[in-house]
Structures are given as structure tokens and as C-alpha cells.
C-alpha positions, 0 to 999 in steps of 0.5 A: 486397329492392329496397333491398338489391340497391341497396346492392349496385350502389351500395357498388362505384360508391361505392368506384370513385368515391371511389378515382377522386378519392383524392389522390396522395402530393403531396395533389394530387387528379384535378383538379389532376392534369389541370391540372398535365397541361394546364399541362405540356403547355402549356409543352411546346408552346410550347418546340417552338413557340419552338425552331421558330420560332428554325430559322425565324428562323435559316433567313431569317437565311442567306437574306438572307446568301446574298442579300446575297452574290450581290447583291454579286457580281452588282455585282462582275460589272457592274462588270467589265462595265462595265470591259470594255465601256468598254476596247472602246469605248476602243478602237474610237475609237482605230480610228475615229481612226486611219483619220480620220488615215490618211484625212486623210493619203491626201488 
């Protein structure tokens, strides 16, 4: 009886364990199955990774754009501040030697 009860518990658990490692149309079994799963997976990730990292890429990119741009603006700046403040020192000697000449003729 005891032997009978398990051929009865052990003919389903064969049945399942034997369907579980049936192969698929492609002959490929469980196994094989999850490390073509891994490997899919794999690749999926390092695409995402790879596509991330070229906006990444793409984004430092426009970055130093924009910072070379304003560098050359900001020396655009100096330079038409340095221009201004050369004509206003111009012509605060020209003043200064104006009242000299106008002291000299005073005298």
C-alpha cells in the first residue's frame, strides 16, 4: 500500500519535472532558455547604457559650446572696455594738457 501511494505522488512530480525540461520548437531546453533570456537582457541593457551615455556625451558637448561662446563674449566685453576706458583716459590728458597751456598762457 505504502508503495502504491508513492507511485502515486511520484508518477505526477515525474510528469511535471519531465514537462518542465521539455524543449522548445527550436530544440533549445529551460536552460538554454534562460541564458538566451540573460544574454537578451544583457544586450538590452548595455544598448540603454550606451544610448545614455551618447545624451550624456551630447550634453557636455553643448556645454562647453555655450562655455566657449560666452568666453568669447566675455572678451568681446573687455575688449570694448578696455577701448572705453583707454578714450576717456585720452581724453582726460587732453584736459589735463589744456589747462597746463591755458596756465602757461595765464602766466
Amino acid at each position: 500500500m505504502k508503495a502504491s501511494i508513492r507511485c502515486a505522488l511520484l508518477a505526477p512530480l515525474l510528469a511535471m519535472a519531465l514537462a518542465g525540461c521539455s524543449r522548445d520548437e527550436g530544440g533549445a531546453g529551460p536552460a538554454e532558455r534562460l541564458g538566451k533570456a540573460v544574454d537578451d537582457a544583457s544586450v538590452h541593457v548595455g544598448n540603454s547604457v550606451k544610448d545614455e551615455l551618447a545624451k550624456v556625451d551630447d550634453a557636455v558637448d553643448e556645454a562647453q559650446d555655450k562655455v566657449k561662446d560666452a568666453t568669447r563674449e566675455a572678451s568681446r566685453g573687455l575688449d570694448r572696455a578696455t577701448e572705453k576706458v583707454g578714450q576717456s583716459v585720452e581724453r582726460a590728458g587732453e584736459k589735463i594738457q589744456d589747462k597746463a597751456e591755458k596756465m602757461k598762457d595765464d602766466d
